[in-house]
Structure formats: structure tokens, C-alpha cells
C-alpha positions, 0 to 999 in steps of 0.5 A, spaced: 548 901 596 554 901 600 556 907 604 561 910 598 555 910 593 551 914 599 556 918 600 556 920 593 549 921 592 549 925 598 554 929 595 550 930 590 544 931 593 546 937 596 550 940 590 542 939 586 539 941 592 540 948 592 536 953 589 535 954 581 541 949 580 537 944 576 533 949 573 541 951 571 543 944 568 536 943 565 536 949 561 543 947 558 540 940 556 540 942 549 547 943 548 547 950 545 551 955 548 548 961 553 551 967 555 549 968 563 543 973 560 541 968 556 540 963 561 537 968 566 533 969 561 532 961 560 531 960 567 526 965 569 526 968 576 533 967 577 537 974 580 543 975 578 547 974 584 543 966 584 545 965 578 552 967 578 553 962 585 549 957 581 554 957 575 561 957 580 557 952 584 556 947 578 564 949 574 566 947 581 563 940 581 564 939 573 558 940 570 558 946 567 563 951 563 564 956 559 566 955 552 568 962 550 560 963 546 557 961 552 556 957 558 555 948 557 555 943 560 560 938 561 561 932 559 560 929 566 553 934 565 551 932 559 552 924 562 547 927 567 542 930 563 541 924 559 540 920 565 535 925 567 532 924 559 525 920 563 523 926 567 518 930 562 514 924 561 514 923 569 513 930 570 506 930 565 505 922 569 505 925 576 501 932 574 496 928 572 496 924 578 496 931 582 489 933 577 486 927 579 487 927 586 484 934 587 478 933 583 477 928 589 479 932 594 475 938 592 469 934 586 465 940 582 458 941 586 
């Protein structure tokens, strides 16, 4: 990878980094729109004053809008979301893996 491809990720890594950001793109994946209560509520755990700097972070980057019915991802989050397609069967692959390393660590007596 060259120092531009670096460069981008990096970028990108930081902008995902932040608290609740993939949460808030993931909770859009299924293309409806939701209304800021909405995905509150979608989220869960999130304050309002998080969720506001999430959404203006993610419009600012091209990910996110607001369509008049609700927010929505973009097409560039759209094309994002879909390359993230494979993360709830790696998700149950790891968390798996995790169950079986504690019940090494910690076997039933």
C-alpha cells in the first residue's frame, strides 16, 4: 500500500474511531430513513449532544444525509456499508472463538 492508500485509511480510521460513528452508519444499513429520535433510539446509549456531532461529522464526510423523511446514508456510505456486509458472520465467528477461550481460561469445576 502506497502513502496515499495510508493516508486515506488513516483518515478514514479516525473519522470511524470516534464514538458511536459505526453504530450510526450501521444503524442506517437497511436504507430507510430515520428521524434523529429514530436513531437515537436505534443506537441506544447514545446522548443527544453525541449523536448530533456523529451525524455532522458523517454529512461532512459524505456518508450521511438528511433526505427530508429522515437521515440516510449516502452513496458513498451505502458503498461503505456493503463492504462491511461480512462483519455479523465474523462478528458470531469471533464471539465464538472468545466463548471457547473462556471456558479455557476459566473451565467449570
Amino acid at each position: 500500500m502506497g502513502a496515499k492508500e495510508n493516508a486515506a485509511v488513516g483518515q478514514l480510521l479516525e473519522l470511524l474511531e470516534a464514538r458511536f460513528a459505526l453504530r450510526v452508519l450501521w444503524a442506517l444499513k437497511d436504507g430507510h430513513p430515520q428521524t434523529f429520535r429514530l436513531l437515537q433510539d436505534s443506537i441506544g446509549h447514545i446522548t443527544p449532544n453525541t449523536l448530533n456531532t456523529r451525524i455532522k461529522e458523517l454529512r461532512a464526510a459524505g456518508l450521511l444525509n438528511h433526505d427530508g423523511n429522515g437521515y440516510v446514508v449516502t452513496s458513498m456510505g451505502a458503498d461503505f456499508l456493503k463492504r462491511m456486509s461480512e462483519l455479523p458472520a465474523f462478528a458470531s465467528k469471533w464471539a465464538a472463538s472468545q466463548s471457547k477461550i473462556t471456558s479455557v481460561k476459566n473451565p467449570a469445576k
